[in-house]
N, C-alpha and C positions, 0 to 999 in steps of 0.2 A: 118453379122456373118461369111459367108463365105469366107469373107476378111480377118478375121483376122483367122480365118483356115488355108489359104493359107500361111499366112505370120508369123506364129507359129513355124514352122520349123527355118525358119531365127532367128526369137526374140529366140528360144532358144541355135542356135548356137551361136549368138553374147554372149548372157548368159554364155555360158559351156567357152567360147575363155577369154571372161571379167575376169571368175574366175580361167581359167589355168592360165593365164596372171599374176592375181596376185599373186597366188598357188606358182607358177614359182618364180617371182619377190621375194615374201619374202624368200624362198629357197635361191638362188644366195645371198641377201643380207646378212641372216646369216651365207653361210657359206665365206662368206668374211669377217664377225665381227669377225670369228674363227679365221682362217687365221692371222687377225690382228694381234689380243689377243694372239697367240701363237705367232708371233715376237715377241712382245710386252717381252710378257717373257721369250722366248730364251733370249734374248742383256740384259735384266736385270738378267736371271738366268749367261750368260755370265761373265756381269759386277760383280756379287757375285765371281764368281772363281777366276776370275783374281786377284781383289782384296783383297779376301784372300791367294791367290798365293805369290802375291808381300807381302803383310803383315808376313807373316810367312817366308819368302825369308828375309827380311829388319831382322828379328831377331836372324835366323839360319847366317847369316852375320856376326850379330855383336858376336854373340857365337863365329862362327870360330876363328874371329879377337882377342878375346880375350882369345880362348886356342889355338894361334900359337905356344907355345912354351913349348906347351905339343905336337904337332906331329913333329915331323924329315922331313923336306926336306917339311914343308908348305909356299905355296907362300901368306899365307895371310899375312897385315901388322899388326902386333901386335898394341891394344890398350887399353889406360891407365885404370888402372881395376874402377876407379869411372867413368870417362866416359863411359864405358862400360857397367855398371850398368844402368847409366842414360838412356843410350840408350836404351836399355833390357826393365826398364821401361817404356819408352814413346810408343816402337815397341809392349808391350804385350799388352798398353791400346787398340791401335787400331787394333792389331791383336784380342783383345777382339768383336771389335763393328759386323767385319767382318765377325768373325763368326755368329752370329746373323743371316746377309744377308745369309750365306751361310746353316745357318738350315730352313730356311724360304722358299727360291729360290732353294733349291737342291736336287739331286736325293736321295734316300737310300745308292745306290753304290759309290756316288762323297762323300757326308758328312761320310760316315764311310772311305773309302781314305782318307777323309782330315784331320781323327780327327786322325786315324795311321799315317799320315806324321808329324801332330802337336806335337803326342807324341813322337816321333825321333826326333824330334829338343829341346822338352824339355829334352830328355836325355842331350844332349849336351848342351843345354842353365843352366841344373844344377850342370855339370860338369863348365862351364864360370863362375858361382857364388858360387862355392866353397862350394855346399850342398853338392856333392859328391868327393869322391877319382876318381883322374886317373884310370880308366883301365887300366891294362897293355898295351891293344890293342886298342887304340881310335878310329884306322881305319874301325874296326868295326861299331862304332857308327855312325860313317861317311858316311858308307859303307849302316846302314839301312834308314839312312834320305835319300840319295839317289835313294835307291828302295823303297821307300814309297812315294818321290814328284814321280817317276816313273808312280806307282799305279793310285796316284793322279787324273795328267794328262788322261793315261788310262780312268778311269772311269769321268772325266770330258768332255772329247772329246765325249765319246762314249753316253752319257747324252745330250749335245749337237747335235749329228749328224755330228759330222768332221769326215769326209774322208782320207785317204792318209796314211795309214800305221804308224807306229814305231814310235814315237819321242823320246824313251825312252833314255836316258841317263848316268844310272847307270854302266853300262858297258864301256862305253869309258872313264865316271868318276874314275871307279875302277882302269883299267889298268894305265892312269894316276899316279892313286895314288901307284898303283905298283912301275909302272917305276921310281917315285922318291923314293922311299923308295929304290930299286936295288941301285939308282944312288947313293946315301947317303951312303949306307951300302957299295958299293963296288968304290971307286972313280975312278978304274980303267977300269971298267966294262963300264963306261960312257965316 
């Protein structure tokens, strides 16, 4: 009995060590299933943005293309208004699917970005099919699809965790579209 008196202390430290051990062990292992799991769906909540970036981008395209000849001094190449349509439809099915991904996979701040960028390019996509009049000023319209993929981006990066400042673009888009308009309106100026 005094044997295992003496050797009690031992038996319970190897005990207390056995069960940090494993204490420990599963800790470390779940939080590296987190870990995972939040890659996991970072690159899929990623793959959601991009892909409705590109989808919504592929249809505000073929809009432009096919009201080049409602802006002065646009460098898109005008196209033929049934294929234009064609295209409008095939770009909205899958501009459809990608929202989906992107209400599923997305923050609050990225999907309401995304649905005010979507609605600025439908301005302009029902100006391309002839549901609405011209504006006088289209550049406007232009002007807010631009600061809405802005926003977009904005709140998709920020959702993400990207680092590195500004990527915004509406502004150097704008001036752009100044400068052609100046260079149109005045040929001497240019």
């Amino acid at each position: 009995m005094s044997t295992l008196l003496t050797q009690l202390p031992a038996l319970l430290g190897v005990l207390v060590g056995t069960l940090g051990t494993i204490l420990a062990t599963s800790l470390a292992d779940r939080a590296r299933w987190r870990r995972s799991q939040n890659v996991r769906w970072d690159e899929r909540r990623l793959d959601a943005y991009v892909d409705f970036a590109h989808a919504l981008k592929e249809s505000y395209a073929v809009a432009l293309r096919m009201t080049a000849d409602l802006r002065p001094g646009s460098h898109s190449h005008p196209i033929d208004r049934e294929e234009g349509l064609a295209r409008l439809a095939e770009s909205d099915a899958r501009r459809t699917i990608v929202w989906e991904n992107l209400l599923l996979l997305g923050d609050e701040p990225t999907v309401v970005a995304a649905a005010r960028w979507r609605d600025a390019v439908w301005q302009v996509e029902r100006l391309a099919r002839g549901i609405v009049e011209a504006p006088p000023d289209i550049a406007e319209a232009v002007t807010q699809v631009n600061e809405a993929r802005d926003g977009y981006y904005r709140a998709a990066r920020g959702s993400l965790g990207v680092q590195g400042g500004s990527v915004e673009q509406s502004a150097a888009l704008q001036q752009a579209l100044l400068g052609r308009f100046t260079a149109t309106a005045d040929p001497a100026a240019g």
